[in-house]
N, C-alpha and C positions, 0 to 999 in steps of 0.2 A: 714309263712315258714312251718308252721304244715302241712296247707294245700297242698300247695305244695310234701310235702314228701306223704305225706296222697295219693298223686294222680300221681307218681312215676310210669312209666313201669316197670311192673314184667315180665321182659325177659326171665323169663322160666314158663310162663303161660300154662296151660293145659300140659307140658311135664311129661316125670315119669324115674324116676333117680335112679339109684343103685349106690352105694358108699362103695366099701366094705375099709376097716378098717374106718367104718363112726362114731366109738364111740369115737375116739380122735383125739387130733392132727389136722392135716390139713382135714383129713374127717370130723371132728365132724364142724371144720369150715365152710366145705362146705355145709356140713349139711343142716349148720341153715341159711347159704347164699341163699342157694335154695329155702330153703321152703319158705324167705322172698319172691324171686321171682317168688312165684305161682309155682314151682313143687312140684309132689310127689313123696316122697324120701324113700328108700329102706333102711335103715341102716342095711348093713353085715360087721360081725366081730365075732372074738371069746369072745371075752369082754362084757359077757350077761348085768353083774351087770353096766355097763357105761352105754351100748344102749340104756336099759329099760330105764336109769332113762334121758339118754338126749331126749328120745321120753316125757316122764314124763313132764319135763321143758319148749321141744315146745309145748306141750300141742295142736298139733295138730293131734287128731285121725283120722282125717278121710283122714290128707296128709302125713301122717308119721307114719314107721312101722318100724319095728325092726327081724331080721331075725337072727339066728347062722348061722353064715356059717366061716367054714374053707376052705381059698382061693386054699389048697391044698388039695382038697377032692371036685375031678369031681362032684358027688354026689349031694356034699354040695351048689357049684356052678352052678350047673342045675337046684336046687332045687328054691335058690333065684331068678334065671332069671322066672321062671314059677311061682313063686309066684308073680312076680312085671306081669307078663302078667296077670295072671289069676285078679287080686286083683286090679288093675286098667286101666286092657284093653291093655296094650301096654307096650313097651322100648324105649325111646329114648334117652337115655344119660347109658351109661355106666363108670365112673368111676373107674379104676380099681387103686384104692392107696394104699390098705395092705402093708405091707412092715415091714421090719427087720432090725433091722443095725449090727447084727452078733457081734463078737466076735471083740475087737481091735486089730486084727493081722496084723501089718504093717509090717511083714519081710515075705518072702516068703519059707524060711527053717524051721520057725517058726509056719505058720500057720496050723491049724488045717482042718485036713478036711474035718471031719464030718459037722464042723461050715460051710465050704463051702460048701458042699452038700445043707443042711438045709438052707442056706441064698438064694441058686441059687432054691430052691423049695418053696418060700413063691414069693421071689422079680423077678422071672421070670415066672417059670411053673404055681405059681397063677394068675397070670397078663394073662399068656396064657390060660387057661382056662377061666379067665371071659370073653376077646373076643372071645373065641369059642364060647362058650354058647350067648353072647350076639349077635355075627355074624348071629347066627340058629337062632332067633326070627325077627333081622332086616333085612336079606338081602329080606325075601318075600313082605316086609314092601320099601324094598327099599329106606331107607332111615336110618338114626339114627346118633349117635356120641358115637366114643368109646376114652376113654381118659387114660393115663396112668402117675402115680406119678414114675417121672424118679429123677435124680438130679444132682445138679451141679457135681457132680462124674464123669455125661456122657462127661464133656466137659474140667475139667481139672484131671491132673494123677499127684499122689504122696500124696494126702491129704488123704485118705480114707485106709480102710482097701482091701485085695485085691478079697476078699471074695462079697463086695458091689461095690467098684466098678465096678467090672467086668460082675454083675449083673445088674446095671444101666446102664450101656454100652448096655447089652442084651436087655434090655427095648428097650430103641430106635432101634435097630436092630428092634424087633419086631412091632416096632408100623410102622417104614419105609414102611416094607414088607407088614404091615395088609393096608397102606394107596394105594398101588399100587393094593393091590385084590380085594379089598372094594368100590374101587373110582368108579368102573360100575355099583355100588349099590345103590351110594348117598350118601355112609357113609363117614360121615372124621372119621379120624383117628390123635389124635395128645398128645404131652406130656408134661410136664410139669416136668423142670427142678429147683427145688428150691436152695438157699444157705442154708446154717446152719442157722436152727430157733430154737430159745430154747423151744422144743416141750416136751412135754414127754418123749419121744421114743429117743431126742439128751441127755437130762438129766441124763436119765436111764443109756444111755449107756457109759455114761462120767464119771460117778458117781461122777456129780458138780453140785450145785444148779444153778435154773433159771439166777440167779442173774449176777453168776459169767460168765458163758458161752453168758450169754447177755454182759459183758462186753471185751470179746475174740473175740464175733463176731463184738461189734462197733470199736473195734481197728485195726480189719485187714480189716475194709471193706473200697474198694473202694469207694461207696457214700457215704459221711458224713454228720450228721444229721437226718439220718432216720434211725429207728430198725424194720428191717425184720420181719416180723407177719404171723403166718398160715392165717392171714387174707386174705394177700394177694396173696398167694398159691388158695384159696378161690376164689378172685377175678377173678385171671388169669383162674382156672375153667370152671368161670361162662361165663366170655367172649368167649372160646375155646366151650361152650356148647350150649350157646345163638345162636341165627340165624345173627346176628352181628357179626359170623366169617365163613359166610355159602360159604365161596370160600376159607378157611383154613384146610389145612390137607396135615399131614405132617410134619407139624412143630413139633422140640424141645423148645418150650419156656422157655426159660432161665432166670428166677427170682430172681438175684442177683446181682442188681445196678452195672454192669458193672464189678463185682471180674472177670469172668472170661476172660474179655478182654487183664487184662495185669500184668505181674508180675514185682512190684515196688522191688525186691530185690536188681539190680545190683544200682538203683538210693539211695536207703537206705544207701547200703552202701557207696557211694562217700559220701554224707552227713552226715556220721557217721565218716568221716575221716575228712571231711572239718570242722568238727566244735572243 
């Protein structure tokens, strides 16, 4: 069996990958997903003291780099795109995951709007800028993969704040657009919708341990028996990146065992009554 794994396709063999918020959460997953799969991975984030030390841990220098970048600062994201060309020849995977969950404002007389401003300039105009910048290197190249962390937000309304959701909404808007201009290029274009993971970034913003929020998300999820994992935000990635989905683009991949298919509230309650 060693064997076997020991001689595994590394589906992103000779590629080179930028991942910006790549020091945690579902970037840092993807991270280390990639690099098992032969690329080289760009980690940008503001999160200097995480990057370093997850480059530190793959302990691979010569496929894995670490970059500041703030995903809203042109600058910043020009600068990563031409470091990953200059530093290992090319771009083929863009990654755009950074992201915010903003402020818990679920009323709309309520919410603040500075927090919406700043959540629509990390979770949108960052995402827009990495495909600019990554568009300028691949479209001479005529080819490449630009990817975007959306989420279940895009696909159902009323669970989220209105600050994010309405910014993961814009994600997919954009990514549609970018697959319709890009397709003459070669490039896909596609996104990635996850469910609530007990990630950092959900913890933080919850201000509940792993534990508990792990237990909120097995109780309302539609599959039963499996717990949701940046892994597999990861996964889905690596498929969406691989040449294994080279006639996909476009797509919103939706990562959440079927939650958003259906809303068991009206059946809940007959059997709240019947018993």
């Amino acid at each position: 069996m060693v064997t076997l794994l020991n001689h595994a396709p590394r589906r992103l063999e000779g590629k080179v990958a930028i991942i910006t918020g790549g020091a945690s959460g579902f970037g840092e997953s993807t991270a280390r997903l990639f690099a098992r799969h032969g690329a080289k991975v760009v980690i940008a984030d503001v999160q200097d003291d995480r990057g370093q030390s997850l480059c530190r841990d793959l302990n691979l220098p010569d496929q894995i780099s670490y970059v500041h970048c703030d995903v809203t600062s042109d600058s910043d994201v020009r600068n990563v795109v031409d470091f990953a060309v200059s530093k290992y020849g090319n771009l083929d995977i863009m990654f755009n995951n950074a992201g915010i969950p903003g402020n818990l404002d679920f009323t709309i007389a309520d919410a603040d709007n500075d927090n919406f401003k700043r959540v629509f300039e990390v979770n949108v105009y960052g995402a827009f800028l990495g495909a600019k910048h990554a568009a300028r290197v691949m479209i001479p190249e005529r080819k490449g993969v630009i990817l975007f962390t959306s989420s279940v937000a895009s696909v159902v309304s009323g669970e989220c704040p209105y600050s994010y959701s309405a910014s993961k909404h814009a994600v997919v808007g954009l990514m549609k657009n970018l697959c319709v201009e890009l397709g003459q290029y070669g490039i896909r274009v596609n996104s990635i919708s996850p469910c609530a993971v007990a990630t950092p970034m959900l913890t933080g913003a919850v201000g509940l341990d792993k534990a508990v929020v792990d237990d909120i998300i097995r109780a309302s999820a539609n599959l039963k028996g499996v717990m949701p994992t940046a892994e597999d935000v990861a996964e889905a990635a690596l498929y969406l990146s691989s040449d294994e989905s080279k006639f996909v683009s476009g797509l919103n991949l939706v990562v959440d065992g079927g939650y958003s298919t259906t809303n068991q509230s009206y059946i809940r309650m007959l059997k709240g009554l019947a018993s």
